[in-house]
C-alpha positions as CSV (number, residue, x, y, z in Angstrom):
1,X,-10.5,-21.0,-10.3
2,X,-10.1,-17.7,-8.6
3,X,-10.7,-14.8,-10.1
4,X,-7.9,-12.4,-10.7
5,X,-6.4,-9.5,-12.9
6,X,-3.5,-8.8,-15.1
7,X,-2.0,-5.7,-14.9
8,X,0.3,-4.6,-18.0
9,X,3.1,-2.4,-17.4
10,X,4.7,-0.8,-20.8
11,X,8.1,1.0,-19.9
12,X,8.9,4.3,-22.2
13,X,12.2,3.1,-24.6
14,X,12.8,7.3,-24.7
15,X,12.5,9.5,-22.3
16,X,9.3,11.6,-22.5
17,X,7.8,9.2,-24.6
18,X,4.4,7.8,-24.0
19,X,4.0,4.1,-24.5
20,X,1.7,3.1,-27.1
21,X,-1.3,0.9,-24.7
22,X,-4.6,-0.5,-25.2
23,X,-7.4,-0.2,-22.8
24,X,-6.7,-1.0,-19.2
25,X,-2.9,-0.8,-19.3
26,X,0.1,1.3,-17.2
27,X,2.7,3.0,-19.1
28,X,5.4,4.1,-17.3
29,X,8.4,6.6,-18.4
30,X,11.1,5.5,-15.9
31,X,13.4,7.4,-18.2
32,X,12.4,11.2,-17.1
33,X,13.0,12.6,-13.9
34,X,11.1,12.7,-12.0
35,X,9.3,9.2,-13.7
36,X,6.0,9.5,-15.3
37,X,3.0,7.1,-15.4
38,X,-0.2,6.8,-17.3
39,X,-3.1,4.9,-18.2
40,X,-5.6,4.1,-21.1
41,X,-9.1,4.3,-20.1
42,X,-11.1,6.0,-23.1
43,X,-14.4,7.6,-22.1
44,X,-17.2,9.3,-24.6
45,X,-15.7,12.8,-24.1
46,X,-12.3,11.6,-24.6
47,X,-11.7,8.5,-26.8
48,X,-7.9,8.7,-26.7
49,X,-8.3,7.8,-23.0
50,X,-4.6,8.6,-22.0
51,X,-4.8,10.0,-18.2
52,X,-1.8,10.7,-16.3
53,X,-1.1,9.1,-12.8
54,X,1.6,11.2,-12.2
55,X,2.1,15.0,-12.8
56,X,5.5,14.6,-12.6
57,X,6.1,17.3,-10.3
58,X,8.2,15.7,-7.3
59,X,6.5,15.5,-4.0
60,X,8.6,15.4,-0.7
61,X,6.6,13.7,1.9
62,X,8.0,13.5,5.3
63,X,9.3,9.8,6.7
64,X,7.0,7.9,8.9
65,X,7.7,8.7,13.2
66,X,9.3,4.9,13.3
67,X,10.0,1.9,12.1
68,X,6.4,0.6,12.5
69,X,4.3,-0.6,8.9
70,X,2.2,2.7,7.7
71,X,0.0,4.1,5.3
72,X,-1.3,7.6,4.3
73,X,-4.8,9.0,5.4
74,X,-5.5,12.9,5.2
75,X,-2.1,13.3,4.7
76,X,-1.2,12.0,7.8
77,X,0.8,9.2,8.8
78,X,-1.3,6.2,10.0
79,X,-0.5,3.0,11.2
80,X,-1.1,-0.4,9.5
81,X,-1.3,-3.9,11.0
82,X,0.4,-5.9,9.2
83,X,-1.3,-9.4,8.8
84,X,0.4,-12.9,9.2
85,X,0.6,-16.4,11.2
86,X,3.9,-15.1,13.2
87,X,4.4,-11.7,14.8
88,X,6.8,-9.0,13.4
89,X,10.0,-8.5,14.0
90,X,11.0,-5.7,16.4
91,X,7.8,-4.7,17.4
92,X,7.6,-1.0,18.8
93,X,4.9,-0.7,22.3
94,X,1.6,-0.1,20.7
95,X,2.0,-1.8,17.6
96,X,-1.0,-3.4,16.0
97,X,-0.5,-7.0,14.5
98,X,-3.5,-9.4,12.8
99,X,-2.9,-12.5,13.3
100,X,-4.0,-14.8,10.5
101,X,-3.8,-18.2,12.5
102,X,-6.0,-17.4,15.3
103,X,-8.3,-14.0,13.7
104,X,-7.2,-12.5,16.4
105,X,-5.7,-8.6,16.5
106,X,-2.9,-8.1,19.0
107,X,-1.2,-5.0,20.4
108,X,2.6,-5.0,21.5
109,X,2.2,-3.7,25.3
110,X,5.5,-2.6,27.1
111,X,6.2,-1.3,30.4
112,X,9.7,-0.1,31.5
113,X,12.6,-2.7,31.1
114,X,10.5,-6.1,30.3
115,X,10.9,-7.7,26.9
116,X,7.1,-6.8,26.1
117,X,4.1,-8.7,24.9
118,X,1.8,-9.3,22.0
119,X,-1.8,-9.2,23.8
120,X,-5.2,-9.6,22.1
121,X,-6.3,-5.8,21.2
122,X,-10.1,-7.3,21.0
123,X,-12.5,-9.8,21.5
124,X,-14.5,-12.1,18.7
125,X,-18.1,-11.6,19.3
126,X,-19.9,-14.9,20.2
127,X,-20.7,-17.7,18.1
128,X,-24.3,-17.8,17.1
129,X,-26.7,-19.9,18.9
């Protein structure tokens, strides 16, 4: 049996309300706007434990350049490769794509008019002897 964790979520019934929650859990006001969320985690220099995830002060955050699967580094925009047996969908030149079946990590290469290509971004280093 694999190891794995439960995460409880306790919604707010009123706005601005904190969820009553025991050790470990989310609480989430989806209520207020903007939403708030917090967790119980008590500590020695504060047993209540309550910390809040979200300030809720609203943050814009600019869209991503395309279409393409990406995360946030620095506060920049960076792309992720997204894993699985079959390529995705649409793929934009220069995408990155991890291919589960083989291990292998591919790169959508373009040039001008042709319908592109998925081809292998690296190379496995050699078996051991």
């Amino acid at each position: 049996m694999a190891d794995h964790q439960v995460i409880k979520l306790k919604r707010a019934s009123v706005a601005g309300n904190i969820p009553t929650l025991t050790d470990g859990e989310l609480g989430l006001d989806h209520l207020s706007k903007p939403p708030k969320l917090w967790t119980k985690v008590p500590t020695t220099t504060d047993p209540s434990g309550l910390i809040n995830l979200l300030s809720g002060e609203a943050v814009e955050v600019e869209d991503a350049p395309d279409d393409r699967v990406y995360g946030r580094a620095n506060g920049d925009w960076v792309p992720i490769a997204p894993i699985g047996d079959a390529p995705p969908d649409d793929p934009l030149p220069g995408q990155l794509w991890f291919n589960s079946a083989d291990v292998q990590l591919y790169i959508f290469y373009k040039v001008g008019t042709d319908p592109g290509t998925w081809v292998v971004a690296t190379h496995p280093p050699a078996p051991p002897e």
